[in-house]
C-alpha positions as YAML, in Angstrom:
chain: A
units: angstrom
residues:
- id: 1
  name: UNK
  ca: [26.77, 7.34, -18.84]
- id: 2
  name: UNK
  ca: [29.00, 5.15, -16.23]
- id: 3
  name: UNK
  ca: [29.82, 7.25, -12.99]
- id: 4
  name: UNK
  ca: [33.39, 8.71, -12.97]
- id: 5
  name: UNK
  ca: [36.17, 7.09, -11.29]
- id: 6
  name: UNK
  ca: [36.12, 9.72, -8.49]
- id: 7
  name: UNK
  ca: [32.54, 8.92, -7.56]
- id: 8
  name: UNK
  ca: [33.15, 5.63, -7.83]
- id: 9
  name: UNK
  ca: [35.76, 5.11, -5.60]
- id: 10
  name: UNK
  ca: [33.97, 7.78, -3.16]
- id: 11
  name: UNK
  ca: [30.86, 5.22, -3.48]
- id: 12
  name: UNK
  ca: [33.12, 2.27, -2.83]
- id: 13
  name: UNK
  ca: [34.65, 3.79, 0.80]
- id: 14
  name: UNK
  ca: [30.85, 4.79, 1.69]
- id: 15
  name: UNK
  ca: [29.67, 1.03, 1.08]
- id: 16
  name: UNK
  ca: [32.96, -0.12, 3.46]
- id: 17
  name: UNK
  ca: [31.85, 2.65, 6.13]
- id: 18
  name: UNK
  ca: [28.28, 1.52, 5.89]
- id: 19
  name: UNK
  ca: [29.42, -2.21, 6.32]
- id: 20
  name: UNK
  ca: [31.93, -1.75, 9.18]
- id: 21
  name: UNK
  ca: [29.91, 1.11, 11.62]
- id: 22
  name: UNK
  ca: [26.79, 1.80, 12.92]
- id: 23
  name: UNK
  ca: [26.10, 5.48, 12.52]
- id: 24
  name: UNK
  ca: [22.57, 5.44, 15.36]
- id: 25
  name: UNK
  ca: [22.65, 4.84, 19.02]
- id: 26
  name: UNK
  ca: [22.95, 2.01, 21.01]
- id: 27
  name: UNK
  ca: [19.43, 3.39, 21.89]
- id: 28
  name: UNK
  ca: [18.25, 2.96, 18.57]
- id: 29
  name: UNK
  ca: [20.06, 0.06, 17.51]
- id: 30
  name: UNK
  ca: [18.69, -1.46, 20.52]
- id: 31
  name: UNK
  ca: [15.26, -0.93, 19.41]
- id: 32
  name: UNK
  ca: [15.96, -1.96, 16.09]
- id: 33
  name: UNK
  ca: [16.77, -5.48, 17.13]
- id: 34
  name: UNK
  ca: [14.10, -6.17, 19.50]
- id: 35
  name: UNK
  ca: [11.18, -4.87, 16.65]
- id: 36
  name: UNK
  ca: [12.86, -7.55, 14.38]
- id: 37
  name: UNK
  ca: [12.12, -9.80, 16.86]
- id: 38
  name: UNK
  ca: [8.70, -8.97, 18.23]
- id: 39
  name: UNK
  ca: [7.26, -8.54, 14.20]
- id: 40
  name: UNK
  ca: [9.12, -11.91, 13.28]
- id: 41
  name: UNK
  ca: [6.96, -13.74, 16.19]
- id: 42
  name: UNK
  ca: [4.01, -12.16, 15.36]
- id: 43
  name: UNK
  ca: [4.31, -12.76, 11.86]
- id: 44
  name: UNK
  ca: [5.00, -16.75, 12.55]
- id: 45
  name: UNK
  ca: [2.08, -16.50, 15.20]
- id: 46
  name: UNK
  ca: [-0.56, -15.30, 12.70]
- id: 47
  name: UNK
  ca: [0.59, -17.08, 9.77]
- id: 48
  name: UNK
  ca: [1.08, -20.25, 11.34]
- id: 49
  name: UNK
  ca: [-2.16, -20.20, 13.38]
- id: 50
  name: UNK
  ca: [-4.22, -19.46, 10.36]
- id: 51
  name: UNK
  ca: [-2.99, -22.72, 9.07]
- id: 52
  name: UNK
  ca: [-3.44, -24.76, 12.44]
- id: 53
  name: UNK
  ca: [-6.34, -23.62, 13.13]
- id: 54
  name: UNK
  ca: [-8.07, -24.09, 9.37]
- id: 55
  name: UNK
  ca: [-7.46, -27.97, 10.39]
- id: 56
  name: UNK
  ca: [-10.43, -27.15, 12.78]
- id: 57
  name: UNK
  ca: [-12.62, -26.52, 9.64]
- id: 58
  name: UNK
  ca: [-15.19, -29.69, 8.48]
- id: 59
  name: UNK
  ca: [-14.14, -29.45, 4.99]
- id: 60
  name: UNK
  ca: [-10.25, -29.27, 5.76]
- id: 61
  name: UNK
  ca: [-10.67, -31.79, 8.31]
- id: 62
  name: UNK
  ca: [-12.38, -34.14, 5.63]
- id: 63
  name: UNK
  ca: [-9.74, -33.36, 2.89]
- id: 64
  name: UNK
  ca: [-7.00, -34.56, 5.25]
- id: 65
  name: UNK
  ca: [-8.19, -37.99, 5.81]
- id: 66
  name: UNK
  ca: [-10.69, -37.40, 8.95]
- id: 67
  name: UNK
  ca: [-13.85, -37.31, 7.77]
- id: 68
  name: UNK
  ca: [-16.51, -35.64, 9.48]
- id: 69
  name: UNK
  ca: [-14.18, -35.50, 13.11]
- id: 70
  name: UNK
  ca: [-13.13, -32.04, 13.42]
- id: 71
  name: UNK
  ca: [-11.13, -33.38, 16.36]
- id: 72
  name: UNK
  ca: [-8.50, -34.25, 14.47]
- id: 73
  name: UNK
  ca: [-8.31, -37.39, 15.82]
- id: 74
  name: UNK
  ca: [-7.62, -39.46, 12.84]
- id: 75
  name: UNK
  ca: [-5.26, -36.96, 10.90]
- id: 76
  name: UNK
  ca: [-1.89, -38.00, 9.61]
- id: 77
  name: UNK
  ca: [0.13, -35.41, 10.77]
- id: 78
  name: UNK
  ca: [0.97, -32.56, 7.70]
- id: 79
  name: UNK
  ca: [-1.88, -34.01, 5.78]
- id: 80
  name: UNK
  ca: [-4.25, -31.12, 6.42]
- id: 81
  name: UNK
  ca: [-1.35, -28.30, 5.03]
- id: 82
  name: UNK
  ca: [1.12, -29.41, 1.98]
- id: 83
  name: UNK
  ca: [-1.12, -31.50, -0.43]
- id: 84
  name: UNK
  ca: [-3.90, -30.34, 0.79]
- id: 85
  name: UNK
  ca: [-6.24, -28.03, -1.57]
- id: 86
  name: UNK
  ca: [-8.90, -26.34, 0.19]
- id: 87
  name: UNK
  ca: [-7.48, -23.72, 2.24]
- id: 88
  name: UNK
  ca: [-4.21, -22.52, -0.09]
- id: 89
  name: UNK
  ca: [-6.29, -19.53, -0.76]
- id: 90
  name: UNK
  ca: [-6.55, -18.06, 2.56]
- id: 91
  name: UNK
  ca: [-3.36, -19.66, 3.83]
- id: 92
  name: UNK
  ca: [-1.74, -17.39, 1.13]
- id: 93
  name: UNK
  ca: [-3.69, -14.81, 2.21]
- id: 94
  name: UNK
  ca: [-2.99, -15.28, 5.33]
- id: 95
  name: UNK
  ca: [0.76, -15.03, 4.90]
- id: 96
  name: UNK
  ca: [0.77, -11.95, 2.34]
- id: 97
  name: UNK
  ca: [-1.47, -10.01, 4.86]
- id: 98
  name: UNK
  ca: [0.01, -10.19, 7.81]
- id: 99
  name: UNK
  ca: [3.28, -9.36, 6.25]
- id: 100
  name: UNK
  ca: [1.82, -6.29, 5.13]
- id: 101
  name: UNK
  ca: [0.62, -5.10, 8.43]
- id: 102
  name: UNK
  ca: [3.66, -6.22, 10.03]
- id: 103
  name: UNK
  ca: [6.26, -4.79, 7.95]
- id: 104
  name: UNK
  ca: [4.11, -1.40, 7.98]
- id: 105
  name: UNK
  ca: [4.33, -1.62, 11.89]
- id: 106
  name: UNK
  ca: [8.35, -2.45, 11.80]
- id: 107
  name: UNK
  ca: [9.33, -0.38, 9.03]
- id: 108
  name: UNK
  ca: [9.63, 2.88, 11.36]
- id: 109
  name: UNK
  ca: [12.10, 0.90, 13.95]
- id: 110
  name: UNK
  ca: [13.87, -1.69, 11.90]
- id: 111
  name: UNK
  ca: [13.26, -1.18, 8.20]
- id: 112
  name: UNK
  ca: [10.60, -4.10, 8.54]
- id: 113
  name: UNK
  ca: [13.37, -7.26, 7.57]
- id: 114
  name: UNK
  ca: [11.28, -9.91, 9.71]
- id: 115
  name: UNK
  ca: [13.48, -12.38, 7.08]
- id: 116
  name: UNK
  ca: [16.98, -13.73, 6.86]
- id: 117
  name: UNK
  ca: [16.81, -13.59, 3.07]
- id: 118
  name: UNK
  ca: [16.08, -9.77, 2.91]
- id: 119
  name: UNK
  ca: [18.74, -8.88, 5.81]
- id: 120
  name: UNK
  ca: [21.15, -10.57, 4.29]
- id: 121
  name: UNK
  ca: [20.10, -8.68, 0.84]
- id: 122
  name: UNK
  ca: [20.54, -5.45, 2.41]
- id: 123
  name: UNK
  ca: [23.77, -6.53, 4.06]
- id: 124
  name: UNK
  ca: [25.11, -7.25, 0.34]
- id: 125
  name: UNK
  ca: [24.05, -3.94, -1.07]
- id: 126
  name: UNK
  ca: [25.72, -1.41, 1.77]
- id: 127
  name: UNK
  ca: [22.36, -0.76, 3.29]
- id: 128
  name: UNK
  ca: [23.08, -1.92, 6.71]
- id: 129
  name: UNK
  ca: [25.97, -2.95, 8.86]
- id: 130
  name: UNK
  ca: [27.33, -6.37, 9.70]
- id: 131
  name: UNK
  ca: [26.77, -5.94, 12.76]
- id: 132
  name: UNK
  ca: [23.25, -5.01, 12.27]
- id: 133
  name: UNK
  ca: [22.66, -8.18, 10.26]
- id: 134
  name: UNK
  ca: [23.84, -10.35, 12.07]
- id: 135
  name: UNK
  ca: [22.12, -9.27, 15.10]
- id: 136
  name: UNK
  ca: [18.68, -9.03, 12.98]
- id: 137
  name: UNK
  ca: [19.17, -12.64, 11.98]
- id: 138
  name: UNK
  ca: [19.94, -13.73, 15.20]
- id: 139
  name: UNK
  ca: [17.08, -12.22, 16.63]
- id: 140
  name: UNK
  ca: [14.62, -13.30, 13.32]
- id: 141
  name: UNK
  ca: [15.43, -17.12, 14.15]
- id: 142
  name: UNK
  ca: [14.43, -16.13, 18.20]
- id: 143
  name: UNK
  ca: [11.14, -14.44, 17.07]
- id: 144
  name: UNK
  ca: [10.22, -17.17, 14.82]
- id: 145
  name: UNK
  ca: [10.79, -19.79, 17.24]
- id: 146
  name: UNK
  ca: [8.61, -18.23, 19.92]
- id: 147
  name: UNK
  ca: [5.87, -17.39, 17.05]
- id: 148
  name: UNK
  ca: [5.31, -21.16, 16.74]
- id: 149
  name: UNK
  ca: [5.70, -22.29, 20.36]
- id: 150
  name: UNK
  ca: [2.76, -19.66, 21.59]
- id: 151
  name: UNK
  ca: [0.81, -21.14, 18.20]
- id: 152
  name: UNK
  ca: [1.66, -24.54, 19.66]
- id: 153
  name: UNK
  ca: [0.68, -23.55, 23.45]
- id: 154
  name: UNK
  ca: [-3.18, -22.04, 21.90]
- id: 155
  name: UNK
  ca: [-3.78, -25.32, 20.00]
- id: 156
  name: UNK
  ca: [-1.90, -28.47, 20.32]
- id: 157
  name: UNK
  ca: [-4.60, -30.64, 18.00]
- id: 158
  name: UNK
  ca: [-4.30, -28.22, 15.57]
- id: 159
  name: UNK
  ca: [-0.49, -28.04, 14.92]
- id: 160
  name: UNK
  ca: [-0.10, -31.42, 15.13]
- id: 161
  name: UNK
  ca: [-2.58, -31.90, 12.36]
- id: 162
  name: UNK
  ca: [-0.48, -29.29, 10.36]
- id: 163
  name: UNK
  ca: [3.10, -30.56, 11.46]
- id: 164
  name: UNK
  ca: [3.32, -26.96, 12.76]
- id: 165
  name: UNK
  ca: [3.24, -25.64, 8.83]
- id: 166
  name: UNK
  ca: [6.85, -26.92, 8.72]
- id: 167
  name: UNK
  ca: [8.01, -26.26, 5.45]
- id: 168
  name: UNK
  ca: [8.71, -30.32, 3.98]
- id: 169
  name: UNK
  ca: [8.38, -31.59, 0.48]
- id: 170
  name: UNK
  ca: [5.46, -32.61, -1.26]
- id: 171
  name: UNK
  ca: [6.64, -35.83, -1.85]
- id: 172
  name: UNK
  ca: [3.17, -37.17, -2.35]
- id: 173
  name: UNK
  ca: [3.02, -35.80, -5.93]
- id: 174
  name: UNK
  ca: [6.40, -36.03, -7.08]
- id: 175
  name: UNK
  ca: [7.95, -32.89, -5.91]
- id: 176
  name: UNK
  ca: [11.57, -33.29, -5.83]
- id: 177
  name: UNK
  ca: [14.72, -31.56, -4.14]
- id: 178
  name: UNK
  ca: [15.59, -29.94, -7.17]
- id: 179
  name: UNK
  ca: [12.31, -28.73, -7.51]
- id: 180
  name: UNK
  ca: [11.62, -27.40, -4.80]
- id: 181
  name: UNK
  ca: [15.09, -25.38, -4.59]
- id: 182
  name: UNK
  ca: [14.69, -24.11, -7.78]
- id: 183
  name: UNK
  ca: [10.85, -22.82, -6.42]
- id: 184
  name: UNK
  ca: [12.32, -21.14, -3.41]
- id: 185
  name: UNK
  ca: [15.00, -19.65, -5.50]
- id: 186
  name: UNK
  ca: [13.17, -17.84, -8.07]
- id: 187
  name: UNK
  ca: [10.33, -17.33, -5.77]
- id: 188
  name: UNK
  ca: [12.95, -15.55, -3.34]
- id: 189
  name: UNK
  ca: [14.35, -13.37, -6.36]
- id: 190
  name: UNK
  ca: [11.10, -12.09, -7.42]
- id: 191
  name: UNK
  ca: [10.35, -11.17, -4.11]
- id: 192
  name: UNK
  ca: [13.79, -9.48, -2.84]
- id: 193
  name: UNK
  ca: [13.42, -7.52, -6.16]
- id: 194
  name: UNK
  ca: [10.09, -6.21, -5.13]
- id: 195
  name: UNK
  ca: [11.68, -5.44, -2.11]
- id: 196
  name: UNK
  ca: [14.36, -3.04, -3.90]
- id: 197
  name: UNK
  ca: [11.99, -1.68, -5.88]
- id: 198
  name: UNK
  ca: [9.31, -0.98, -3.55]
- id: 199
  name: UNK
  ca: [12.27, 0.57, -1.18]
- id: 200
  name: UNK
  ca: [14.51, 2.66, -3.26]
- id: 201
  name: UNK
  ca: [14.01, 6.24, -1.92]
- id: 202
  name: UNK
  ca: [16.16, 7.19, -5.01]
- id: 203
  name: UNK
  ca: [14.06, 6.36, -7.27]
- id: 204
  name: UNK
  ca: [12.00, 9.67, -8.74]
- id: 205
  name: UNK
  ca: [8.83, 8.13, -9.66]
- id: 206
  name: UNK
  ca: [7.93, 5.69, -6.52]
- id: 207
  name: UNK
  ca: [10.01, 7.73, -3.67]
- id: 208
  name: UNK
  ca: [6.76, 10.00, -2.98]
- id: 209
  name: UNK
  ca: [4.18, 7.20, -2.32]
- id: 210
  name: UNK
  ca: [6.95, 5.10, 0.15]
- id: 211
  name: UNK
  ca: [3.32, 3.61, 1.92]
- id: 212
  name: UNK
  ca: [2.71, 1.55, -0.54]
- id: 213
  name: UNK
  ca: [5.86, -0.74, -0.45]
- id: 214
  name: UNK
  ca: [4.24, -2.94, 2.33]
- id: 215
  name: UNK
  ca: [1.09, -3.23, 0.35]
- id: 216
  name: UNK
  ca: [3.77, -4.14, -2.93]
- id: 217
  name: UNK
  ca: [5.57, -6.65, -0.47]
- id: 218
  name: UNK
  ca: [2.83, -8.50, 1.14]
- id: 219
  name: UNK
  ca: [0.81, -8.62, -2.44]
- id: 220
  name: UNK
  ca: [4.09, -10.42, -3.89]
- id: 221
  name: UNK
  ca: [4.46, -12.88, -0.87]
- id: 222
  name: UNK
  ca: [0.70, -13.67, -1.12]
- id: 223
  name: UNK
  ca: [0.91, -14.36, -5.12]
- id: 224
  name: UNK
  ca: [4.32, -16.40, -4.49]
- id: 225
  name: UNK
  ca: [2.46, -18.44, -1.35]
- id: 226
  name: UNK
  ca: [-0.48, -19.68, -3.89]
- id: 227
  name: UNK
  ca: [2.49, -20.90, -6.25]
- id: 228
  name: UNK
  ca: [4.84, -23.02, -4.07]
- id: 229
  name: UNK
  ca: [2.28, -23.87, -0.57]
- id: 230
  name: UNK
  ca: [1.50, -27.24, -2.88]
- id: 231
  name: UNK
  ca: [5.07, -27.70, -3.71]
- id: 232
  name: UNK
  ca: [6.86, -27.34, -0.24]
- id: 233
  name: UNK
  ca: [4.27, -25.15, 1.93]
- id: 234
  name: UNK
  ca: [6.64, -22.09, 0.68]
- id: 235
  name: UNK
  ca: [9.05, -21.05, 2.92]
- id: 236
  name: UNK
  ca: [11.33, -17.66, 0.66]
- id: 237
  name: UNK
  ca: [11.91, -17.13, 4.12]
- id: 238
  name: UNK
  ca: [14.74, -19.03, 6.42]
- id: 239
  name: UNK
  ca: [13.20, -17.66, 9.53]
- id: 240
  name: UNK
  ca: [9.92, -19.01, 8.83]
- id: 241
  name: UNK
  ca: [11.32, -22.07, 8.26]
- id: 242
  name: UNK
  ca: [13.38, -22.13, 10.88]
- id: 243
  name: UNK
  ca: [10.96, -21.54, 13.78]
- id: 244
  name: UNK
  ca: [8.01, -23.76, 12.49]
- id: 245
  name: UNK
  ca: [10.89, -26.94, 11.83]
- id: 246
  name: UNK
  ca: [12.33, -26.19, 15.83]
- id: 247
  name: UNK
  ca: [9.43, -26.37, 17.41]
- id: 248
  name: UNK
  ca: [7.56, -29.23, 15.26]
- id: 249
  name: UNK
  ca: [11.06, -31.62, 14.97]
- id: 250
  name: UNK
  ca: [10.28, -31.59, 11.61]
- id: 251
  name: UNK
  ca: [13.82, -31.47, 9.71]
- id: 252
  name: UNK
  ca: [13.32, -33.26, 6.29]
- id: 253
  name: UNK
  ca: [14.84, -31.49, 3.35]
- id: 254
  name: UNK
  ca: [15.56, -28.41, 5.43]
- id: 255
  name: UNK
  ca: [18.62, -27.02, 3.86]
- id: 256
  name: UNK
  ca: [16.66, -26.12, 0.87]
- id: 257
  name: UNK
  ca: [14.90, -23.68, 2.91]
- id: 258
  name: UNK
  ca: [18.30, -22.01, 3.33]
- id: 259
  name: UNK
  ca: [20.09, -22.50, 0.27]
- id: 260
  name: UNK
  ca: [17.00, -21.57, -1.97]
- id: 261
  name: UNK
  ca: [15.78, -18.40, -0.23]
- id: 262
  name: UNK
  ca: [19.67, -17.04, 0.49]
- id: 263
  name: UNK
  ca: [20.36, -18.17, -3.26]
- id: 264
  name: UNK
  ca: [17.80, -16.04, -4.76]
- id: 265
  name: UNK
  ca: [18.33, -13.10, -2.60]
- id: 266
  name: UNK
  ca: [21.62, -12.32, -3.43]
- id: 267
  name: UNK
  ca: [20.98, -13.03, -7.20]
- id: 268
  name: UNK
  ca: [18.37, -10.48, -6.99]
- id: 269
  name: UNK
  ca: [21.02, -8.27, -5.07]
- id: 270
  name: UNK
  ca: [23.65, -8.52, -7.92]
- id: 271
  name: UNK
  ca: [20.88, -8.19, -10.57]
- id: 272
  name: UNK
  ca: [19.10, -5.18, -8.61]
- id: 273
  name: UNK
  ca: [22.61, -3.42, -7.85]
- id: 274
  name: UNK
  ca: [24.12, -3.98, -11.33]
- id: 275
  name: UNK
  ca: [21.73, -3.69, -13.79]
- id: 276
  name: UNK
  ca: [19.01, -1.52, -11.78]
- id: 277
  name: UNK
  ca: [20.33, 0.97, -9.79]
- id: 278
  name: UNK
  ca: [20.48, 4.20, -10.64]
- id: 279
  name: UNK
  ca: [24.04, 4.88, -10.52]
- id: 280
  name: UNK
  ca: [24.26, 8.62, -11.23]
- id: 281
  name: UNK
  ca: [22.54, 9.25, -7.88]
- id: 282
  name: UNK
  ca: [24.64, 8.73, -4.65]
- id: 283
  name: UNK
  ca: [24.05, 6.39, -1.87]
- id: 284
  name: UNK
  ca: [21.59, 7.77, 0.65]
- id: 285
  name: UNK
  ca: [23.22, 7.63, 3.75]
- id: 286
  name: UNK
  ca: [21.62, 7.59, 7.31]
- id: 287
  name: UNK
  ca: [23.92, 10.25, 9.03]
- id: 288
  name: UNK
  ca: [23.71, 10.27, 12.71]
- id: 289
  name: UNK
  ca: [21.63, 13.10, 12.99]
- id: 290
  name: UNK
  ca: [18.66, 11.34, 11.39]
- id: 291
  name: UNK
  ca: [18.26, 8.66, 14.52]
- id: 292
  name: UNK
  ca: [15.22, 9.48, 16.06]
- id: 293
  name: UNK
  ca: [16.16, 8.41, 18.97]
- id: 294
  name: UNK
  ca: [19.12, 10.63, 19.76]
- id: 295
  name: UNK
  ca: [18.20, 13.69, 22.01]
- id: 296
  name: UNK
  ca: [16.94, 16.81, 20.51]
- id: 297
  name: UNK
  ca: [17.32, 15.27, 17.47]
- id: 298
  name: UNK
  ca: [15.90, 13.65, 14.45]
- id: 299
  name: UNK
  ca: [14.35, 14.53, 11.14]
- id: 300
  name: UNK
  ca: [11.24, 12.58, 9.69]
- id: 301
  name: UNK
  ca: [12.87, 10.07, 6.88]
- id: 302
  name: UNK
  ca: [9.46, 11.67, 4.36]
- id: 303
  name: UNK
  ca: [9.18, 14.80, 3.66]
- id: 304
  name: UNK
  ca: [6.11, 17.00, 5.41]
- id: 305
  name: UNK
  ca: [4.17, 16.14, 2.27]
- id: 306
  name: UNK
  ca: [5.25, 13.04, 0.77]
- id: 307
  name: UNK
  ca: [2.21, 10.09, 0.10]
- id: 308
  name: UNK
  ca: [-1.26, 10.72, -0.28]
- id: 309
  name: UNK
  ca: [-0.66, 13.62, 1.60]
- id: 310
  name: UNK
  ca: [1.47, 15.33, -0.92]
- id: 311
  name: UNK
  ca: [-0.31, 14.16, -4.02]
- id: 312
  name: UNK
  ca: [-3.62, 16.25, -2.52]
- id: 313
  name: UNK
  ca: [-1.57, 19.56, -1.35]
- id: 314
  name: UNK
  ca: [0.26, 19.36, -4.92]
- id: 315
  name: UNK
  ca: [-3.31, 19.20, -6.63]
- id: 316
  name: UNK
  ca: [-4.40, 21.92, -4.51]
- id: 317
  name: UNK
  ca: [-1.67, 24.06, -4.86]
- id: 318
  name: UNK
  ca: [-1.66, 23.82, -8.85]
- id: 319
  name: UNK
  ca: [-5.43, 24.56, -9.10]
- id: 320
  name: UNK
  ca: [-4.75, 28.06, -7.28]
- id: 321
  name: UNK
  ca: [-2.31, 28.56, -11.08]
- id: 322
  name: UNK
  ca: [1.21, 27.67, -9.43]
- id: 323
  name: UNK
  ca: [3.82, 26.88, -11.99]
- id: 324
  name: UNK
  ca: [4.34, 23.07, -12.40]
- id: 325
  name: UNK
  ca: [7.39, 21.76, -10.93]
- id: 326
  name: UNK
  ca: [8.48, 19.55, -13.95]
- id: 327
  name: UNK
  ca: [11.30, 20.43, -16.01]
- id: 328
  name: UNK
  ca: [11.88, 23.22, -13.71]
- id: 329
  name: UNK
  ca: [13.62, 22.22, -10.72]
- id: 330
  name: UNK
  ca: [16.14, 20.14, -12.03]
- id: 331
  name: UNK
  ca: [19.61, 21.12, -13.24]
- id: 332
  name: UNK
  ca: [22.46, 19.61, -15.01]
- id: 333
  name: UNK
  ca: [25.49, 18.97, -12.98]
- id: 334
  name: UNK
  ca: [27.90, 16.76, -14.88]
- id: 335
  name: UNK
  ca: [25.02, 14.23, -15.64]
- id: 336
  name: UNK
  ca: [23.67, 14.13, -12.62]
- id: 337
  name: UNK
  ca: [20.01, 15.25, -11.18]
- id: 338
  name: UNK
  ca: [19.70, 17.97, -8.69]
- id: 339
  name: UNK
  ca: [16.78, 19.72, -6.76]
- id: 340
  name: UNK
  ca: [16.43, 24.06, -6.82]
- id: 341
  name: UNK
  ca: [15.54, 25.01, -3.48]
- id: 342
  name: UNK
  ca: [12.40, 25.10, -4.51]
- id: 343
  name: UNK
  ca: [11.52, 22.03, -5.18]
- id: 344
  name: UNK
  ca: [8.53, 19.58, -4.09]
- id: 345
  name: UNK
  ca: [5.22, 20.50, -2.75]
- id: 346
  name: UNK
  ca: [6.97, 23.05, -0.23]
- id: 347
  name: UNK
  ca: [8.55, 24.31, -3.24]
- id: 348
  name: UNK
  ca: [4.95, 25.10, -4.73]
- id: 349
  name: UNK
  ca: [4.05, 26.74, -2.21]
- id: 350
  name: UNK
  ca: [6.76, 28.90, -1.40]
- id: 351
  name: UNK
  ca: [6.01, 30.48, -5.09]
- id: 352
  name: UNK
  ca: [2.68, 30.87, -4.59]
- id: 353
  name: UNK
  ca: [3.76, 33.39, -1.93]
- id: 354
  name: UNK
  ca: [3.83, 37.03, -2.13]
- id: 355
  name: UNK
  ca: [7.77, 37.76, -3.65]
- id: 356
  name: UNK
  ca: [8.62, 39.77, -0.53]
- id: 357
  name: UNK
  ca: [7.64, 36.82, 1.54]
- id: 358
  name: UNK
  ca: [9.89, 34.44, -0.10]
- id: 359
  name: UNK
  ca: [13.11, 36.36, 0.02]
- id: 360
  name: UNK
  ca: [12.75, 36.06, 4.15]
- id: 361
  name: UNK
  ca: [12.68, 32.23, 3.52]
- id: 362
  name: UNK
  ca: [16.40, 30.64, 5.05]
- id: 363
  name: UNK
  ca: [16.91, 28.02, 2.40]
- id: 364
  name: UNK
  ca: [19.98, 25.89, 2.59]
- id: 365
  name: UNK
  ca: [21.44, 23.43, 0.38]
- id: 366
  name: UNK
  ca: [17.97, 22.36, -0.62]
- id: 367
  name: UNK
  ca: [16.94, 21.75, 2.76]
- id: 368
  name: UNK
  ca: [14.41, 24.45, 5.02]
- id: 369
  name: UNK
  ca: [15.75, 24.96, 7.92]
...
């Protein structure tokens, strides 16, 4: 059943207001900026490094043309990354894992973006503000650069041998522009719509394990890196691009590193948004009171027993005989979802209280406070 007009239109001025203002500090924002930065270089660091430096290995080295000299000496420069099959296993590995671990890290400060493609994503959905994005890309293309300089500073042999894991064509075999823009933008799609999923706090049946999106993420960037490092080293990622291409000279071809990954991300935001979303919940809207970092404020974005956490206290909790919370908290309100004051874990065990107990509980709108 389509939303009514009213919430419609209400939806509409929310996505405009989410657009046009920021609703945290300057504090916050502040912090916000410089984690997309700081994640974005350490993601290009590891990722790139773990290529570079696999040029060091005597069966890598061999594959590229050098033989048995592990100095590198004789290397064409590239030849030991795109076309070259021994190492696309932990290469991919390489680049699915450490976005794991990074966007786990950044998540809590910046929402974990660490990519130009997802920011701008976001930006097209009403999840952050113009400003914001702009500011995250800005400082995305900054981190990445300095990612691959300090790669290049550690080992010079190494990246040279690897064309600093530029992102170029695999013209070797036949890859062609059209091919590889088509690569980057399906690859991008899938893995924006992972994204969505893995981050939609609306959703009922993934909202309570909200860990596990970085694990989702990284997996998906690790299975897309096996399918496209032959093809054009896989990029689904302007930043990435960006960075390793600025510091190597290495410009061939480079627009499809834009065009693809920006294609399929907002294809993926139209599909996600249109045909997706649930539309008979409402937009969930960081009010100013929910930035950490404003004094005396700031409520935790999971609730006390969300994750693992919660799955374990539920369990508990039902094993002492408290009434399930399925079918039971939800009413009807004109097609739309709602939580009893009891809800959730907290919910259980407010029942499994004494009944004199639980009329001194303050309950609020759904919320304890």
């Amino acid at each position: 059943m389509p939303p009514p007009a009213r919430d419609r239109s209400a939806r509409g001025r929310q996505l405009v207001k989410n657009l046009l203002f920021e609703t945290c500090t300057w504090k916050s924002f502040a912090k916000a900026v410089l984690a997309e930065y700081v994640f974005t270089a350490a993601f290009i660091f590891l990722a790139t490094a773990i290529v570079t430096s696999g040029c060091h290995t005597r069966d890598t080295a061999a594959a590229s043309g050098a033989g048995g000299d592990t100095a590198l000496t004789n290397v064409v420069p590239g030849s030991c990354f795109i076309g070259n099959t021994t190492n696309i296993l932990t290469i991919a590995f390489g680049f699915g894992y450490s976005i794991f671990v990074l966007v786990y890290a950044a998540s809590s400060f910046s929402g974990g973006h660490l990519n130009p493609a997802v920011t701008i994503a976001f930006l097209l959905t009403g999840k952050i503000s113009i400003i914001r994005a702009l500011f995250y890309i800005a400082f995305q293309l900054g981190g990445a650069c300095t990612g691959s300089a300090l790669v290049l500073a550690c080992d010079k042999t190494g990246f040279k041998a690897a064309l600093g894991a530029a992102n170029h064509l695999n013209t070797a075999n036949g890859v062609s522009e059209a091919a590889a823009w088509g690569f980057e933008t399906i690859l991008t799609f899938i893995f924006v719509m992972v994204i969505f999923v893995a981050t939609d706090a609306q959703r009922s049946s993934t909202a309570h394990i909200p860990v596990l999106a970085p694990l989702a993420i990284g997996t998906t960037l690790f299975l897309i890196h096996l399918v496209a490092i032959p093809v054009d080293g896989c990029s689904v990622n302007p930043a990435r691009s960006f960075g390793t291409s600025a510091v190597s000279h290495e410009w061939a071809d480079h627009w499809i590193f834009w065009v693809g990954p920006i294609g399929g991300a907002i294809i993926a935001a139209a599909v996600y948004e249109g045909l997706f979303r649930s539309h008979e919940s409402e937009m969930l809207v960081l009010h100013p009171e929910h930035d950490v970092e404003a004094p005396g404020k700031g409520k935790a974005a999971l609730q006390p027993y969300a994750g693992v956490q919660g799955t374990q206290e539920r369990s508990r909790l039902q094993e002492q005989g408290c009434e399930s919370t399925s079918g039971s908290d939800s009413t009807s309100n004109h097609g739309k979802s709602t939580l009893s004051p009891y809800s959730g874990v907290q919910g259980l065990q407010t029942r499994c209280r004494p009944q004199e107990q639980q009329g001194n509980d303050n309950v609020s709108n759904g919320e304890w406070v």
